[in-house]
VEXKOL-15400 format. One record per residue (C-alpha): residue number from 1; residue in one letter; x, y, z. Coordinates in pm, whole numbers, plus 32768, in hexadecimal, padded with zeros to 4 digits. Last residue first. Layout:
// residues N
  seq  type     u     v     w
  NUM     A     X     Y     Z
...
// end
This chain:
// residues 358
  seq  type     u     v     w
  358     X  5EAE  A564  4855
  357     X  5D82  A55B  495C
  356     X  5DCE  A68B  4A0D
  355     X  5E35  A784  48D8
  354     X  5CE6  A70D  4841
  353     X  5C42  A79F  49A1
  352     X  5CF6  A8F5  4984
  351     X  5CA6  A914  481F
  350     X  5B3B  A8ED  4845
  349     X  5B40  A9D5  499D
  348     X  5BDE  AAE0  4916
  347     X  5AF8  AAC8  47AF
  346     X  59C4  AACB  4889
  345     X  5A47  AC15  495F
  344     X  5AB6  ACCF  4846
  343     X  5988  AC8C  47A4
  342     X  58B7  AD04  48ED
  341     X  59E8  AE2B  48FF
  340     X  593A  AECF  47B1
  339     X  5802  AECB  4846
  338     X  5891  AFC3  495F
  337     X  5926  B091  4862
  336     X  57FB  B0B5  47A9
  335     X  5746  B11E  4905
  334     X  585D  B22F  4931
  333     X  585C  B2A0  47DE
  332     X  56BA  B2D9  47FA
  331     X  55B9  B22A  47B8
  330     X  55E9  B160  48F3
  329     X  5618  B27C  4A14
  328     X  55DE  B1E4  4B53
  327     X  56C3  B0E6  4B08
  326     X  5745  B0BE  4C6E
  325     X  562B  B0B5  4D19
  324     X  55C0  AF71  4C4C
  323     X  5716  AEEB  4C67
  322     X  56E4  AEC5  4DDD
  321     X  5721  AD52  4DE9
  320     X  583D  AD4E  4CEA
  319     X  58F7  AE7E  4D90
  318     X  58F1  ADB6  4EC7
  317     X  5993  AC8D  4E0F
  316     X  5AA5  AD38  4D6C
  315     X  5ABE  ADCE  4EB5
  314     X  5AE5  AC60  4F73
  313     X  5BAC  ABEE  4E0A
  312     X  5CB7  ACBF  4E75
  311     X  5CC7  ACAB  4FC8
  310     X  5CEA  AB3B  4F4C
  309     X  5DED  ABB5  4E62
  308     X  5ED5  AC6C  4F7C
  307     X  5ECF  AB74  5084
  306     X  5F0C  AA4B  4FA0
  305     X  604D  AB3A  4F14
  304     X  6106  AB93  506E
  303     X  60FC  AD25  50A6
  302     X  6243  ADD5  5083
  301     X  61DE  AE90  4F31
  300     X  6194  AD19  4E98
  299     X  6233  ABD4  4F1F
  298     X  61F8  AA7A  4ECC
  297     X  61A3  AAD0  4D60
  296     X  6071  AA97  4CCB
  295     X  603A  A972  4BDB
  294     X  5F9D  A858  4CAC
  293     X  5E71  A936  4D59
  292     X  5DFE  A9B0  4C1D
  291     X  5E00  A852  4BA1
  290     X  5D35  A7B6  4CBD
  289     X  5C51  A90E  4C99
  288     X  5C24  A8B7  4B0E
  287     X  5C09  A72F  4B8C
  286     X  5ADF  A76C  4C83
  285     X  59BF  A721  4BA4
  284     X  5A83  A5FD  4AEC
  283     X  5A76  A522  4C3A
  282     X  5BDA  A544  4D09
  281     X  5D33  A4DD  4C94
  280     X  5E2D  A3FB  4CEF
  279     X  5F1D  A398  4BFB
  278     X  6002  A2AC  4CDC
  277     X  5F59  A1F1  4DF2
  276     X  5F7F  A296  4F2B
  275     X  6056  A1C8  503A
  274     X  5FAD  A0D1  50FF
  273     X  5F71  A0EF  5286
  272     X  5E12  A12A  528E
  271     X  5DDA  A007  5196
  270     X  5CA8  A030  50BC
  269     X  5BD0  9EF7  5067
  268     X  5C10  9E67  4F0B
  267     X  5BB7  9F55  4DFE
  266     X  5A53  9F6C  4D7D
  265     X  59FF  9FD9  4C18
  264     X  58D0  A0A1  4B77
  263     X  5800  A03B  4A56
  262     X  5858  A0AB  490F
  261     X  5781  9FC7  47D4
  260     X  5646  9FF9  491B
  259     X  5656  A11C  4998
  258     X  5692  A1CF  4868
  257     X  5586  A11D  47A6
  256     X  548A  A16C  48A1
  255     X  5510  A2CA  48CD
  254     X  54F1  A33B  474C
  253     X  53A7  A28C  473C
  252     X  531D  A342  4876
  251     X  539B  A478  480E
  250     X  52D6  A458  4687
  249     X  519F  A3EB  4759
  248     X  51C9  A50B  485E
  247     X  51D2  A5FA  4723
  246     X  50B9  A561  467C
  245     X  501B  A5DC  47D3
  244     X  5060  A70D  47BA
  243     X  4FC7  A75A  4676
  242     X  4E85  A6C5  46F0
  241     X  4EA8  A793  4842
  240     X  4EC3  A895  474B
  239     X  4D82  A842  469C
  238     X  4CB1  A7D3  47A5
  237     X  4CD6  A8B2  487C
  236     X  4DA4  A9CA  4864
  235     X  4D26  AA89  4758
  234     X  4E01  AB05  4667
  233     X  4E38  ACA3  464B
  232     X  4E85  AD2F  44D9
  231     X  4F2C  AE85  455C
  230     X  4EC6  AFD4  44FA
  229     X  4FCF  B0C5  4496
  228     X  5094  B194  4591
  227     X  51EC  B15C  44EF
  226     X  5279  B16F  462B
  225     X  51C9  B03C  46A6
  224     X  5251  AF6A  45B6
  223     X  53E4  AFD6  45EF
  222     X  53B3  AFC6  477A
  221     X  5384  AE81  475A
  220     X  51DC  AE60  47EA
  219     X  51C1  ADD6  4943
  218     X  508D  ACE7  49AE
  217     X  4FAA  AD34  4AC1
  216     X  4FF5  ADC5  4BF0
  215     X  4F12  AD23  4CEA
  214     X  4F5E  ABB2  4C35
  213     X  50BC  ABEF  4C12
  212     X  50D4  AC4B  4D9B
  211     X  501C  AB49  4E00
  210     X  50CA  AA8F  4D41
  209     X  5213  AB08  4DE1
  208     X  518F  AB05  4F5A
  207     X  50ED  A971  4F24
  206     X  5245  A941  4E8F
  205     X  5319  A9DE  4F9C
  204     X  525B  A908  50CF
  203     X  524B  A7BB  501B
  202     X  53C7  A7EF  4FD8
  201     X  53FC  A848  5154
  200     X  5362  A73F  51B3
  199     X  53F9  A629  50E0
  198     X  555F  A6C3  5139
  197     X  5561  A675  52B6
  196     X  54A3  A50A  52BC
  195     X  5522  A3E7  518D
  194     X  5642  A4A3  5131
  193     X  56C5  A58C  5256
  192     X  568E  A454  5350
  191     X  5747  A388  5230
  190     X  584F  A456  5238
  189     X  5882  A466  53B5
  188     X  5881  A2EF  53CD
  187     X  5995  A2BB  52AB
  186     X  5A4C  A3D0  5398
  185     X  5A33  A30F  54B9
  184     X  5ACF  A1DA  53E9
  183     X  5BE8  A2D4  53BA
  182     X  5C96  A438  5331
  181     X  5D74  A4AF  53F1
  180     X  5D8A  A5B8  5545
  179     X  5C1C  A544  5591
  178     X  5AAE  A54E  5503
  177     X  5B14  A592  53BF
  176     X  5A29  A683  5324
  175     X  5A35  A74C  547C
  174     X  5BD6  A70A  54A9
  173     X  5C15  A7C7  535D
  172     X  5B1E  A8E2  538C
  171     X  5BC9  A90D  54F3
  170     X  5D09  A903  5444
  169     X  5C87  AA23  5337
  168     X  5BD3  AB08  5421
  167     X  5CD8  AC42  549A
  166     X  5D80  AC2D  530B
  165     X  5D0E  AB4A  51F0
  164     X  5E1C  AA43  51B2
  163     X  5D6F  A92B  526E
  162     X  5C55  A95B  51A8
  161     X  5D2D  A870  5094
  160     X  5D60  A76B  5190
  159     X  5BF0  A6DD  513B
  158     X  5C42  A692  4FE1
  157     X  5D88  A605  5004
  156     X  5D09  A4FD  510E
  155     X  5BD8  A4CE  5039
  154     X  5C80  A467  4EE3
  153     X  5DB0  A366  4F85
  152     X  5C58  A2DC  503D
  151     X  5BC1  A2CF  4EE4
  150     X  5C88  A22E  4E5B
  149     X  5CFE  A11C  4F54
  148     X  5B8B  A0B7  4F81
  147     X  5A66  A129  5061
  146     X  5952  A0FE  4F8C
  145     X  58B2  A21C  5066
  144     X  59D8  A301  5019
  143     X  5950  A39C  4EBC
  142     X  57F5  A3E6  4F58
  141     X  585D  A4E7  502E
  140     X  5905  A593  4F08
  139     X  57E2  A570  4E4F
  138     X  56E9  A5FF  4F3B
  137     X  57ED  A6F5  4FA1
  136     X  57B1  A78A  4E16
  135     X  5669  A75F  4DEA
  134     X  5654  A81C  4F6B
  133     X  571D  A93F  4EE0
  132     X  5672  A974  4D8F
  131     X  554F  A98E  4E50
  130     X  55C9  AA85  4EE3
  129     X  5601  AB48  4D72
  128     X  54AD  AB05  4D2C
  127     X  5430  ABB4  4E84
  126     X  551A  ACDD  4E2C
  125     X  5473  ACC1  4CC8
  124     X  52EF  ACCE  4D20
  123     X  5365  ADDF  4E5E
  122     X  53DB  AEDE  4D19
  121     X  52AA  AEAA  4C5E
  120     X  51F0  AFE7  4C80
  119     X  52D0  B078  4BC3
  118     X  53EB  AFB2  4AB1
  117     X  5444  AE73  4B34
  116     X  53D2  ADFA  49E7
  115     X  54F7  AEA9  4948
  114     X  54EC  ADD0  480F
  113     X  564D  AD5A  4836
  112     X  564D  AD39  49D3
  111     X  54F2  AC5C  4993
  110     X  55AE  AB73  4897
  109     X  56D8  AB73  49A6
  108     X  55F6  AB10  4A80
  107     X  551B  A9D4  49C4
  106     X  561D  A977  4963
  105     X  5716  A937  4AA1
  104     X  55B0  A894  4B28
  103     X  55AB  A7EA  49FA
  102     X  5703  A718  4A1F
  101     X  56B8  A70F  4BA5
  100     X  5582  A664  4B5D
   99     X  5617  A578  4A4F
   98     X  5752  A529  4B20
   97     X  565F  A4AD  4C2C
   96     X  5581  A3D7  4B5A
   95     X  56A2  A321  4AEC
   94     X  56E2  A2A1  4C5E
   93     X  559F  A267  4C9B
   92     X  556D  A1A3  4B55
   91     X  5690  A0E2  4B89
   90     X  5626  A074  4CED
   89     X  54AD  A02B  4C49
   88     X  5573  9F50  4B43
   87     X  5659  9EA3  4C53
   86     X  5546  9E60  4D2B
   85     X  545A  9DD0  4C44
   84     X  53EC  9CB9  4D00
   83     X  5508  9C83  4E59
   82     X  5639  9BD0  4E40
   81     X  5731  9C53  4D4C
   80     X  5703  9DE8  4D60
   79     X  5665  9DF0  4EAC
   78     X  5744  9D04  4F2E
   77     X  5889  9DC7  4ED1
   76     X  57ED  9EF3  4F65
   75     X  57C8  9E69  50AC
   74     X  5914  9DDF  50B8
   73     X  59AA  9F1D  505E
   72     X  58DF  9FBE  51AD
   71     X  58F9  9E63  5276
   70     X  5A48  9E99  5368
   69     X  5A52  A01A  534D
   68     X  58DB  A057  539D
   67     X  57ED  A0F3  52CA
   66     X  5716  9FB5  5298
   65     X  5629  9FC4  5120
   64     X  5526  9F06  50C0
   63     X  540F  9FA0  5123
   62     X  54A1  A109  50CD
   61     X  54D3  A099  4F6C
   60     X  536F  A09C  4F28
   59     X  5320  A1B2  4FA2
   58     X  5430  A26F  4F06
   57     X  53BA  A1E3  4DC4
   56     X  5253  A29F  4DEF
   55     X  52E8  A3C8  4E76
   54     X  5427  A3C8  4D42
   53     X  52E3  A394  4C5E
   52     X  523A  A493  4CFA
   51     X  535F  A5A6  4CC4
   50     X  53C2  A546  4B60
   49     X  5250  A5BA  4ADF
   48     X  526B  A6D9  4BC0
   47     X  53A9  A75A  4B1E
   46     X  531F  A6E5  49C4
   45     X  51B6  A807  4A15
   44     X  52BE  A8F6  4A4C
   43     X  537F  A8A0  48EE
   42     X  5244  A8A9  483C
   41     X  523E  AA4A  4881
   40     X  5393  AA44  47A6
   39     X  530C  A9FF  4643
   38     X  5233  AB0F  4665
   37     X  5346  AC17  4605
   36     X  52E1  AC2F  44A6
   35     X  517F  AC99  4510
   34     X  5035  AC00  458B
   33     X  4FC3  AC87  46F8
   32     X  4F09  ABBF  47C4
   31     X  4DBF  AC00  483F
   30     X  4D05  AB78  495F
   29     X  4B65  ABB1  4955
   28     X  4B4E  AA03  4967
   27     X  4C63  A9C6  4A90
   26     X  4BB8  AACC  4B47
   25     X  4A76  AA69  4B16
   24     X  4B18  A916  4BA5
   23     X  4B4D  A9C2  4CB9
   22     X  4A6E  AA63  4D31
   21     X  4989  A944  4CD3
   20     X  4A48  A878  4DCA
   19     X  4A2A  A943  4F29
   18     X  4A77  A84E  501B
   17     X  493F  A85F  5101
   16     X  4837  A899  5042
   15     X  48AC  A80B  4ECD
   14     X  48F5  A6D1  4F92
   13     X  4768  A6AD  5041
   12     X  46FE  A73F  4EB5
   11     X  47C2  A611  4E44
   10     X  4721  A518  4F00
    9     X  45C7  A5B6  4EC9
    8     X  4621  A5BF  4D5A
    7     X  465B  A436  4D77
    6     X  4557  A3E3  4E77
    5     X  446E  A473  4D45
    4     X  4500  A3AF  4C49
    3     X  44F0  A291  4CEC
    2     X  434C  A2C4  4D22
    1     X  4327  A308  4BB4
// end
C-alpha cells in the first residue's frame, strides 16, 4: 500500500508540473476519421517511423565517423568491416533514408489529391512542403560523407546547378562548397549541415507541423465531406495506434531485409584530380530533375538552358508551396484541374526517372 502511494504521489508531482493527463485525455477523446481515403493518414505516422531510426543510426555512425579528406572513406570502410554491426546499421541508415523521402513524396502528393490543404490548413502543408526541403538536403548531404569517386562526380554537378540562377547562383555555388570547387572543405561543410544545421531545423518544422495536425484535426477528401453524412470516427488510442503499429512492423520487415540482402557499397577513396566515372547519376529522388536538366537544349529564346529550367523548377516550386492559395476553389473546374496536374505530376516524374536509369 505504501508503494503505491509514493507512486501516485510521483505521478501527481509529474502531472503538476508537466501537464500529463492533458494529454493523455487528449490522446483518449481523439477521433479519426474512417473512410476510403484512410489509407493515407498511416503514411505520417511512416515518416516519423523512418525519422528516429535515421536519429538513432545517425548516432551511431557519428562515433565512428572522421570528416576529413585523408580518413572520411577510411572511416567508413572500418565501420562496415571492423567495428559490430557496422555495416548492417550503415545499411540501415542508408535505406532508412530512401524510405523517408519515398513517404514524405507520399504522403504530399496524397494530401495534394485529397485537397487536405484545403482551409484552415494552408500553414500544415507549407510546413510539409519544408520539410520536404530538409529530407531532401538531408540526403544529399548525406550522399558525400562516404566520400568516394561517385559521389564526388554526384556533388560537384549537384551543387553547380544554383550556379545558373541569376544575381545569387555563384554565391549559392561557393556557400555549399566552401571555395571556387568542390573539396575536403566541402566534405567539412556537409557534414556541419548533416550532423548540426539540418537536425534543427527539422526538429523545429515537425514540432510546428504536428502541432499544427494536432490543433487542426484531421482533413476529410473533399469528396466525403461533401456528401455531409456522418462519419464512423476511430479512436486514436489504442486502436489506431494498434493499426499503426502493424504498420511499423510490416516497414520494419521490409527495411530489415532490404538493408541487409542490398547493403550499400564503398568505392576506393575519391581522387580530386580523376575524371568522372561514366554513368553518373544522383540518388533516385533527384533523377526526374537530373533528366530534366539532360534533355533541354543549350539555348532557348536567347537564354542558356540550365538557367532557364532551374528558373523553372524555382516557380514550379513556389507554386508547389502555395498550392493551398492557389486552389481556392476545389469543387470547382479550377480545383479539378489542379488535381488533375498531381497525376500529371506523378506520371512526369515516373517516366522521367525510368528514362534516367535506362
Amino acid at each position: 500500500m505504501n508503494l503505491l502511494g509514493k507512486k501516485k504521489r510521483a505521478q501527481s508531482w509529474f502531472d503538476e508540473r508537466f501537464g500529463i493527463s492533458g494529454i493523455v485525455k487528449f490522446l483518449r477523446e481523439k477521433k479519426i476519421p474512417q473512410h476510403k481515403h484512410s489509407l493515407w493518414y498511416y503514411t505520417g505516422s511512416a515518416i516519423m517511423l523512418f525519422f528516429v531510426i535515421q536519429v538513432i543510426t545517425g548516432f551511431m555512425l557519428v562515433f565512428y565517423y572522421n570528416p576529413t579528406l585523408a580518413e572520411a572513406n577510411k572511416s567508413v570502410g572500418r565501420i562496415m568491416t571492423e567495428i559490430p554491426m557496422g555495416w548492417i546499421i550503415r545499411s540501415i541508415h542508408s535505406w532508412s533514408s530512401s524510405f523517408m523521402i519515398a513517404f514524405v513524396f507520399i504522403h504530399l502528393l496524397s494530401i495534394w489529391i485529397t485537397k487536405a490543404y484545403r482551409k484552415p490548413r494552408e500553414l500544415t502543408w507549407m510546413s510539409g512542403v519544408f520539410l520536404l526541403c530538409v529530407t531532401l538536403a538531408f540526403g544529399f548531404t548525406g550522399y558525400l560523407l562516404p566520400w568516394d569517386d561517385l559521389s564526388l562526380s554526384a556533388t560537384k554537378v549537384g551543387t553547380d546547378i544554383p550556379r545558373s540562377i541569376p544575381i545569387v547562383g555563384v554565391w549559392v555555388t561557393k556557400l555549399l562548397r566552401g571555395g571556387e570547387d568542390v573539396t575536403g572543405d566541402t566534405l567539412t561543410r556537409f557534414f556541419g549541415f548533416h550532423v548540426c544545421i539540418l537536425p534543427v531545423f527539422i526538429f523545429i518544422l515537425l514540432a510546428v507541423h504536428v502541432y499544427l495536425i494536432q490543433k487542426q484535426g484531421m482533413s476529410l477528401p473533399l469528396a466525403v465531406e461533401s456528401k455531409k453524412e456522418k462519419i464512423q470516427e476511430l479512436p486514436f488510442w489504442p486502436n489506431f495506434v494498434y493499426r499503426e503499429s502493424v504498420v511499423w512492423l510490416i516497414l520494419l520487415g521490409i527495411l530489415f531485409t532490404v538493408a541487409i540482402f542490398l547493403p550499400p557499397s564503398l568505392d576506393k577513396s575519391a581522387d580530386l584530380m580523376a575524371p568522372a566515372p561514366e554513368g553518373i547519376r544522383p540518388e533516385w529522388y533527384f533523377l526526374f530533375l537530373f533528366q530534366a536538366l539532360k534533355i533541354f537544349p543549350a539555348k532557348i529564346l536567347f537564354i542558356n538552358g540550365d538557367t532557364f529550367i532551374v528558373i523553372l523548377i524555382l516557380v514550379e516550386f513556389l507554386l508547389f508551396f502555395f498550392l493551398p492559395f492557389l486552389d481556392n476553389k476545389p469543387a470547382e473546374m479550377k480545383g479539378k484541374f489542379i488535381t488533375f496536374l498531381a497525376y500529371v505530376t506523378i506520371v512526369y516524374a515516373v517516366v522521367m526517372t525510368v528514362w534516367s536509369l535506362l
